[in-house]
Every structure is written in structure tokens, then in C-alpha cells.
N, C-alpha and C positions, 0 to 999 in steps of 0.2 A: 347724508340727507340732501335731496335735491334742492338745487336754488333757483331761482326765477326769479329774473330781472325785469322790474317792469317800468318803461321807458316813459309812461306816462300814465295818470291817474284812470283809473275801472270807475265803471257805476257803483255806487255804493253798495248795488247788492252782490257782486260779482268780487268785491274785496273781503266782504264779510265771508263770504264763502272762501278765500283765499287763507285770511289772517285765521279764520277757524280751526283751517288743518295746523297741526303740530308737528306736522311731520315732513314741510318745506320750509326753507327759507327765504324771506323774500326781502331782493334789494331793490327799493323804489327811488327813483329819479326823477326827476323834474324838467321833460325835454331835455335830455344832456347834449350834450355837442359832441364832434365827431371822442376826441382825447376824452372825455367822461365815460361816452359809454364804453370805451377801450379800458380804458381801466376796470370799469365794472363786470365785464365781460366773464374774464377767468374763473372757471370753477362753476361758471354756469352754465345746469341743463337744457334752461329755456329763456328764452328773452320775448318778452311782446313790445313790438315798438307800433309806432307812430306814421312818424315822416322819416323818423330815422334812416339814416343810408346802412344797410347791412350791405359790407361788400367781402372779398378774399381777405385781405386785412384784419378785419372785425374777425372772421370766422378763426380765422389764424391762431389768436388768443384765446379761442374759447376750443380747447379740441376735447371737450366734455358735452358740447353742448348738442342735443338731439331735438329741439322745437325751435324754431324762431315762428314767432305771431306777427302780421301784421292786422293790426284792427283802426275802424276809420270807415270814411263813405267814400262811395265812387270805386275808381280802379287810375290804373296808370298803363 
């Protein structure tokens, strides 16, 4: 079953739609810090972060993982 990490809280109609499917897993966090979201990482297909730094590192641990999201305004 796919898992999907998500680094920080969706709109509530964007989570309804998440928590509806039965057929992902989803581990949510609360702005984690660098070592949180390392942790959480493993085993995951997809992460949507934040501000989060996704760098070599982070990816390292997740060699399942086929999305990373950034959502937010602006750019960098």
C-alpha cells in the first residue's frame, strides 16, 4: 500500500479526499525538523513538504519514494 507523508497540514477538502482513499497510508507531521522527517521518510512513496529541506540525505532513506511535493506561495 502506498504511504504518503505529509509534512504539513492540506486544506480540509484536500485531506478529506486523502483520508477517504483506503488504499494509502498516510503519516502526517507537524513541521518536522530535519531528524523527524528522516525518520519518517522510509517506506515512503510520496512526501509533500513545506519549507522542508529535501536534499541527497533525505532521499537516501526513502529509495521507494517516486513524488516529493512542494506546496506554498511564491517560489525560491
Amino acid at each position: 500500500m502506498p504511504t504518503i507523508v505529509l509534512c504539513r497540514p492540506l486544506h480540509a477538502s484536500g485531506m478529506a479526499l486523502l483520508e477517504a482513499r483506503h488504499d494509502v497510508t498516510l503519516r502526517q507531521l507537524a513541521r518536522p525538523g530535519p531528524a523527524e522527517l528522516e525518520a519518517a521518510v522510509p517506506g515512503a512513496h510520496a512526501v509533500l513538504v513545506g519549507l522542508e529541506k529535501v536534499d541527497a540525505k533525505l532521499l537516501d532513506r526513502a529509495p521507494e519514494l517516486k513524488v516529493v511535493s512542494r506546496f506554498g506561495v511564491g517560489y525560491d
